[in-house]
Residue, then its C-alpha position, 0 to 999 in steps of 0.5 A: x657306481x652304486x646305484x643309490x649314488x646316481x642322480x637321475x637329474x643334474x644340470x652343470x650350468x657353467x663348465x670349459x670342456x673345450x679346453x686343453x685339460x680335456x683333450x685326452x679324455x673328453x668323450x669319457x668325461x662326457x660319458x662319466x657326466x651322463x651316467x651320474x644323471x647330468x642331463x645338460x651342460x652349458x660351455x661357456x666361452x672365454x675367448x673367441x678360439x674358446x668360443x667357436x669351440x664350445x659352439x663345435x661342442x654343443x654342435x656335436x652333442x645334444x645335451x651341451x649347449x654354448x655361450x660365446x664371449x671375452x674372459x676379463x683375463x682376456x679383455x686386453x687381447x680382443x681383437x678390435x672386430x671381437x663384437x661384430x664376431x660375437x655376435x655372428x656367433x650369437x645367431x647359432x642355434x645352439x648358443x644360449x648366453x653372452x659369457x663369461x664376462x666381468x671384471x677380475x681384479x684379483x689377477x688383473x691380467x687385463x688393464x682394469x679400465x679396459x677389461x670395464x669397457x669391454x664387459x660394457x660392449x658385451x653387456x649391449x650386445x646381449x640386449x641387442x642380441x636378446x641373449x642372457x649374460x654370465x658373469x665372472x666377478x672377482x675381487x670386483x664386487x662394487x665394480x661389477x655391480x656398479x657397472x650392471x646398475x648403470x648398464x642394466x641388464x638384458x631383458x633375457x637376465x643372467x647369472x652371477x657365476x661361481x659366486x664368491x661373496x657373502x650374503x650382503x653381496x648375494x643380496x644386491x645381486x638378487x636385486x639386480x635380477x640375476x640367479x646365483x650359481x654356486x660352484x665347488x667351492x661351497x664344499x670347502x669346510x672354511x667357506x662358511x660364507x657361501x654355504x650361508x649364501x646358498x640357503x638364501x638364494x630363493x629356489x627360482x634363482x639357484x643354480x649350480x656348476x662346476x666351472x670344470x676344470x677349475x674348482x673341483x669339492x673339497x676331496x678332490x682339491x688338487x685334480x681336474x674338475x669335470x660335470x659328473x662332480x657336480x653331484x658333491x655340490x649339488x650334495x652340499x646345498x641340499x644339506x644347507x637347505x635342508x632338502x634331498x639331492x633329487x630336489x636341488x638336482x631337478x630344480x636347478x635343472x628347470x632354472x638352467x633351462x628358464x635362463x637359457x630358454x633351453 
């Protein structure tokens, strides 16, 4: 790699390297993700499989920390103790977060009252565990930030990840006191939207991931997405906020680090 492409410091503040796409790869993905500057990684849980092996993940590698929690996706298979698991798991010292949690109303592959009834379970118990929440919202928009004025947030914060709105959305989330993370999608040439949200995000709520293996940039649609990409993303926000890679790499890195007490 040539040298002037390699970040010295970058953060993939939201990926799912437990899962089976990295299988056959997983320790080259890792150290791919190191010689492009990524110092830290946050795996998030989509399950309760999902979970404990994200917490397997962070246990065996320094720079990966876990968040443990129920996808909506998942919502209506959780098992009827899921909470009282999570939250055995939230005691490990290496889980940072409650998430993902939210509302999907795109594939609503979980009946939409339960998949909000388990968003809000999970919401209390991050404040009674005193952990930040990750939120996924699809198609869920009024929904999911309806459900956080109500339910409030946890003293500890959160992130709206992957964010998919527009400004006026970005705006709300803003308000209710989350950071915003910007994914992939940010590179699309038609996602002039998120480009716009990401020059608005005030510099101590921005951060960036790759959601790896979902949402590679835009010259990679098509193949499996992994940390060490994340330097096209981080690329991308600099160009909208007019400033270097070095900047948004090593700010983004101090956020992750603030929100997750890492």
């Amino acid at each position: 790699m040539n040298k002037s492409k390699v970040f010295p410091n970058l953060v993939d503040s939201h990926a799912h390297l437990d899962f089976d796409d990295f299988d056959e790869d997983r320790e080259s993905v890792l150290e791919r993700a190191q010689k492009t500057g990524v110092k830290l990684i946050i795996n998030v849980g989509f399950d309760l499989e999902s979970s404990l092996r994200s917490i397997g993940l962070a246990e065996k590698n320094s720079f990966i920390f876990a968040a443990v929690g129920i996808h909506p996706h998942e919502a209506g298979k959780a098992a009827g103790d899921y909470i009282q698991k999570l939250e055995e798991m939230a005691e490990h010292p290496k889980v940072v977060a409650i998430g993902e949690i939210g509302l999907d109303y795109f594939r609503d592959r979980s009946p939409r009252p339960v998949q909000k009834e388990v968003f809000q379970q999970q919401l209390r118990l991050a404040k009674k565990v005193n952990l930040p929440v990750v939120i996924h919202d699809r198609d869920a928009h009024d929904e999911v930030t309806q459900t956080l004025q109500n339910e409030g947030l946890p003293e500890a914060g959160g992130v709206m990840h992957c964010f998919s709105g527009d400004v006026v959305l970005a705006k709300k989330v803003l308000e209710l006191g989350l950071y915003i993370s910007i994914a992939g999608p940010v590179t699309y040439a038609k996602n002039i939207a998120l480009g716009q949200v990401a020059s608005m995000v005030p510099s101590g709520k921005l951060l960036i991931e790759t959601d790896a293996p979902f949402l590679p940039p835009h010259h990679l649609r098509g193949k499996r997405n992994e940390p060490a990409y994340i330097r096209y993303t981080a690329e991308k926000v600099a160009a909208v906020r007019g400033k270097t890679w070095e900047h948004i790499g090593q700010l983004c890195l101090e956020n992750t680090r603030e929100l997750f007490r890492i």
